[in-house]
C-alpha positions as CSV (number, residue, x, y, z in Angstrom):
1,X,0.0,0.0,0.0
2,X,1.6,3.4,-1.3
3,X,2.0,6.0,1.4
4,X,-0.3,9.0,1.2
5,X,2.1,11.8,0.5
6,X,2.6,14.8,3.7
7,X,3.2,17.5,0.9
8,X,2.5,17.8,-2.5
9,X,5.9,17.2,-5.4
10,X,8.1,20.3,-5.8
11,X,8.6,21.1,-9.3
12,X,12.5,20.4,-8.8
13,X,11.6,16.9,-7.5
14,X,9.7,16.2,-10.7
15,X,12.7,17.2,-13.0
16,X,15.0,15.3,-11.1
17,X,13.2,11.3,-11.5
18,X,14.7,8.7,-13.9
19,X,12.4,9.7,-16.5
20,X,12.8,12.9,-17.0
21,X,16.6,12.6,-16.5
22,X,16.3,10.5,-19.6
23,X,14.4,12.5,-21.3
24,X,16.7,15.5,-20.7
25,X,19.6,13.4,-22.4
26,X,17.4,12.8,-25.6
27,X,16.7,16.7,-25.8
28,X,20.7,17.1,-25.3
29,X,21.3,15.0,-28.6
30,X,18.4,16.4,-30.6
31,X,19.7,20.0,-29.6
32,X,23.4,18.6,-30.7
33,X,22.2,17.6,-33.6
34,X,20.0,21.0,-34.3
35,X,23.6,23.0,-33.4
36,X,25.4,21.4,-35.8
37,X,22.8,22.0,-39.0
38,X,22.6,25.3,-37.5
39,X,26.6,25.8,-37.4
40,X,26.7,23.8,-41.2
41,X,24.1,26.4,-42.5
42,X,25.7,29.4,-41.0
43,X,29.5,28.2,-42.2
44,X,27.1,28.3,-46.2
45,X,26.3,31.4,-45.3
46,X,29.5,33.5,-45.5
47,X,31.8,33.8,-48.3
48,X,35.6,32.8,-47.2
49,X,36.9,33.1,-50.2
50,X,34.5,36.3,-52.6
51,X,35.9,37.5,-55.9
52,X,37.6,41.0,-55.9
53,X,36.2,44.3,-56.0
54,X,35.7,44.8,-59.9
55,X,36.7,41.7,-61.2
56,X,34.0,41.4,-63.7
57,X,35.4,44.4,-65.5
58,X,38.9,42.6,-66.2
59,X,38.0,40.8,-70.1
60,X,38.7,37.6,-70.2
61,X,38.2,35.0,-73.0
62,X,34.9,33.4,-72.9
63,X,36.1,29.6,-72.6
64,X,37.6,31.3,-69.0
65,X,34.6,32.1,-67.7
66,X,31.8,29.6,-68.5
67,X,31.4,26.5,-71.0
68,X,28.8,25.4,-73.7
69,X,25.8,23.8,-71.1
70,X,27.1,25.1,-68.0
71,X,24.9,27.4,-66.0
72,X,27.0,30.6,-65.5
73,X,28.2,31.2,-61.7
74,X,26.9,33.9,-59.6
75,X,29.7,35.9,-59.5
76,X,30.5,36.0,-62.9
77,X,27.3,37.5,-64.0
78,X,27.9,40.8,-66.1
79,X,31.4,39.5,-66.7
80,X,33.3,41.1,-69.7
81,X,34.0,38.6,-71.8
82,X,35.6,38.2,-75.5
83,X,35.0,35.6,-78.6
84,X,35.2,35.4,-82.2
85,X,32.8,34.0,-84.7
86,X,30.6,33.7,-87.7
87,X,27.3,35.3,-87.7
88,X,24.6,32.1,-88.6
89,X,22.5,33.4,-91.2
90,X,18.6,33.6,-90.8
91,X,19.0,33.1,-87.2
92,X,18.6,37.0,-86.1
93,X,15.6,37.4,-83.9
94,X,14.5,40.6,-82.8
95,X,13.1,40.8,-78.6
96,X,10.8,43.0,-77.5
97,X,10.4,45.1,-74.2
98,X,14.4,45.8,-74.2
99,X,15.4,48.5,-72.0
100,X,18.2,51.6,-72.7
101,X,18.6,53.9,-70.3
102,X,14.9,53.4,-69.4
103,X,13.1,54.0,-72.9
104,X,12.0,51.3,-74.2
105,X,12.8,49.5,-77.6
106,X,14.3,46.3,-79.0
107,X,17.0,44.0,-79.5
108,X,17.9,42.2,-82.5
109,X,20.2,38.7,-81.4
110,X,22.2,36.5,-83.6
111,X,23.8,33.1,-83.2
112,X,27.4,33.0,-83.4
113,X,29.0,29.9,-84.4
114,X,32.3,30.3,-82.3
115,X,35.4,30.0,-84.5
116,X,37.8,28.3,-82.6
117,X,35.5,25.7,-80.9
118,X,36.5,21.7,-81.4
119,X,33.2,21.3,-82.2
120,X,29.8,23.0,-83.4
121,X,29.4,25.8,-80.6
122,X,26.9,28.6,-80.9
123,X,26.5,31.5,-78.4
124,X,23.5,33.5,-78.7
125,X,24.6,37.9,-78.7
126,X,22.4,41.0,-78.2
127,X,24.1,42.5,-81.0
128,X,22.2,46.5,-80.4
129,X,19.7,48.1,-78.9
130,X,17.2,49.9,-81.1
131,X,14.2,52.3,-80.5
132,X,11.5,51.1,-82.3
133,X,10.5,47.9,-85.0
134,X,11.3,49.4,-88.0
135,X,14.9,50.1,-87.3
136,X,15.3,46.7,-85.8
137,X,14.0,45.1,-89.0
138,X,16.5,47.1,-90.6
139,X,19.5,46.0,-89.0
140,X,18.5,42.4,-89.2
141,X,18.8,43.3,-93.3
142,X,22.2,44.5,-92.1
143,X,23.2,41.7,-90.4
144,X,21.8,39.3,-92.8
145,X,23.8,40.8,-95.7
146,X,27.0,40.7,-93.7
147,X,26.5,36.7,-92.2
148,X,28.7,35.5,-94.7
149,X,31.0,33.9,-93.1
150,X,33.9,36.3,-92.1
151,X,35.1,35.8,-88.4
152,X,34.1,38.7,-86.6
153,X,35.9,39.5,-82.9
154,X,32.8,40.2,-80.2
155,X,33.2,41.8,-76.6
156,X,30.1,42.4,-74.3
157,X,29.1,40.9,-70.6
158,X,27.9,37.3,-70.3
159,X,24.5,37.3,-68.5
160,X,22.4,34.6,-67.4
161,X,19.3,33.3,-69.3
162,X,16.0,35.6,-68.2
163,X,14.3,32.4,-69.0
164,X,11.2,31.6,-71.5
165,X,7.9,33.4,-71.3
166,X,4.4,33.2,-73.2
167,X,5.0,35.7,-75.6
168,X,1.2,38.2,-75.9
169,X,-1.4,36.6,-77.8
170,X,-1.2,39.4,-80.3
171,X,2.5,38.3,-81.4
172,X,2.8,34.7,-80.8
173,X,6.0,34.7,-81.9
174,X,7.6,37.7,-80.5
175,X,10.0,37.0,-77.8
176,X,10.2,39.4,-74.9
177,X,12.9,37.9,-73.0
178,X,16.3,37.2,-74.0
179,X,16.8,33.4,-74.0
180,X,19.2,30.8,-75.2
181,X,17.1,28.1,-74.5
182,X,13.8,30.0,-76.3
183,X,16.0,30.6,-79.6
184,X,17.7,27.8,-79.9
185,X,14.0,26.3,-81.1
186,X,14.1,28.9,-83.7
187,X,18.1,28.6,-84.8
188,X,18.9,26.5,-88.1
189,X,21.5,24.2,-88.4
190,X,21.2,23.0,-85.0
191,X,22.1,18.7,-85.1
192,X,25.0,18.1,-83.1
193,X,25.3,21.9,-81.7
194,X,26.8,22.7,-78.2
195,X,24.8,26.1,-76.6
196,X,25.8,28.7,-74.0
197,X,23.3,28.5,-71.4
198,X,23.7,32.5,-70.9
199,X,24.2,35.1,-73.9
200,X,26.6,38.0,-74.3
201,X,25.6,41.6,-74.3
202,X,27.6,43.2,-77.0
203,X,29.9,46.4,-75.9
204,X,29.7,47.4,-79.4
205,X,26.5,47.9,-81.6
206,X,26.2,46.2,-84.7
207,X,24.3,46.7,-87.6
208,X,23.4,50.2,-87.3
209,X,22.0,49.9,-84.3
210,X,22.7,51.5,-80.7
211,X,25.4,50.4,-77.9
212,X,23.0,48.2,-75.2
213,X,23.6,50.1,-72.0
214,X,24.9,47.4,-69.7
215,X,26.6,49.2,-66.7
216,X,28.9,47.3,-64.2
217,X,27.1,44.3,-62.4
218,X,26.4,45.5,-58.3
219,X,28.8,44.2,-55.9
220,X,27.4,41.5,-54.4
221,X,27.5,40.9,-50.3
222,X,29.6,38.1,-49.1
223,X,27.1,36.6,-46.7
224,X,23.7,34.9,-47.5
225,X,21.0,35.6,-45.4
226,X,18.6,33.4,-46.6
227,X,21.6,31.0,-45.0
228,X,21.9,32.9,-41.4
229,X,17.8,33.1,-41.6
230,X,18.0,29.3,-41.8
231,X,21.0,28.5,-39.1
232,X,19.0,30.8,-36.6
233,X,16.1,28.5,-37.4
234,X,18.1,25.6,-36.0
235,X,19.1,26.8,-32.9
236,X,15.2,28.0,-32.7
237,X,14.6,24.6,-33.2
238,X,17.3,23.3,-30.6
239,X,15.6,25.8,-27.9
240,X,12.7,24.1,-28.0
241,X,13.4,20.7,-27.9
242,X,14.7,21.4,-23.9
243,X,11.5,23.7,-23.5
244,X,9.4,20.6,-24.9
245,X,10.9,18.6,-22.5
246,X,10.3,21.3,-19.6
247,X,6.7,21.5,-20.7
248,X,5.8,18.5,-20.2
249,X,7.4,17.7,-16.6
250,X,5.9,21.2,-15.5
251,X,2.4,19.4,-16.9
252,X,3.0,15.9,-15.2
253,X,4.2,18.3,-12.0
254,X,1.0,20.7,-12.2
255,X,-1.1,17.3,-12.6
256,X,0.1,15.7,-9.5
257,X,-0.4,18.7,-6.9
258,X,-3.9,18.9,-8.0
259,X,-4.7,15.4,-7.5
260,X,-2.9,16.1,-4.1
261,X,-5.0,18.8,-3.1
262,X,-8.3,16.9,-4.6
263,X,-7.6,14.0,-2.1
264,X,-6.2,16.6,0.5
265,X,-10.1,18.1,0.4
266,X,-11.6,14.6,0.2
């Protein structure tokens, strides 16, 4: 027969039984193991090792920065880069909603077959900037007449792909963003061909057409805080696990010194 108890459980007498000892040391690996994704995430975080100040403004050959297929790293967006190349003929598209300074007008791109590739390598180039249709149409005359083969030398910043849209249902076929992947469905002589995922901005206007205003890329930071939002998440995550654990010996606590004082009145 259990002893009827003099005075009700003290809340440290609780924390202290075999149980909730135990418990305690399961909350002390889960937390250990929160820490350490927290730690991992925050080490993501922060750069060690970022490029320069102004590196993207040093031009470097193409093949130096980024390969046929490869998406183009973060910090190399905007990168000047240099090639040389053939203009494909019938393969100048002309994009829509391309903005100069803030007016708005269009671009006419080409594929360049690069000239010293080991094998069939295009790279789709903005090759100008233009005000309205007319003078786009215009230039892709131009450029038509002059894709005859001569190796040309091009200069511009490599940019990542903007990605496909659906173009407006007055225009099916006009393209408003500037992709790879979206002209390469409208290139010729395309079996066998290894693509640039991003395209190059050309320094230079060709064509008759105006320079593309494509200032220096912004400096990005060196620390990720979608990263540091996530490692504080952890140790979030690792504080409650022990106030879980508190919780619920407080609860089996609270339980017992009512059924005290229930039999206490009884």
């Amino acid at each position: 027969m259990t002893t009827p108890l003099a005075f009700p459980p003290t809340l440290r007498e609780v924390l202290f039984r075999g149980k909730w000892i135990r418990m305690l040391f399961l909350c002390l690996v889960v937390a250990g193991v929160f820490a350490w994704l927290g730690q991992w995430q925050l080490g993501q975080a922060i750069d060690t090792d970022p490029p320069p100040a102004g590196v993207t403004e040093t031009q470097r050959p193409l093949d130096e920065v980024v390969q046929p297929g490869e998406y183009l790293p973060e910090p190399y967006v905007g990168h000047k880069v240099e090639t040389r190349g053939s203009w494909v003929p019938g393969d100048f598209v002309i994009i829509a909603s391309r903005f100069n300074d803030g007016v708005e007008g269009y671009w006419v791109s080409g594929q360049l077959r690069l000239a010293d590739a080991a094998e069939p390598t295009s790279l789709a180039v903005a090759a100008g900037w233009a005000a309205d249709r007319a003078t786009a149409e215009a230039a892709v005359d131009e450029l038509e007449r002059s894709a005859d083969g001569t190796v040309i030398e091009v200069a511009g910043r490599i940019i990542s792909d903007e990605g496909a849209v659906v173009p407006p249902r007055a225009e099916p076929f006009l393209l408003t963003r500037m992709s790879p992947a979206a002209l390469l469905s409208r290139w010729s002589d395309i079996d066998g061909l290894s693509v640039y995922r991003p395209y190059l901005a050309s320094t230079t206007a060709m064509g008759g057409l105006d320079d593309i205003a494509s200032p220096a890329p912004a400096e990005g930071s060196p620390i990720n805080w979608l990263n540091v939002f996530y490692a504080a998440e952890w140790v979030i995550f690792a504080g409650f696990a022990f106030y879980l654990w508190y919780r619920l010996a407080r609860d089996e606590w609270e339980r017992e010194v009512e059924e005290f004082e229930e039999n206490a009145t009884a």
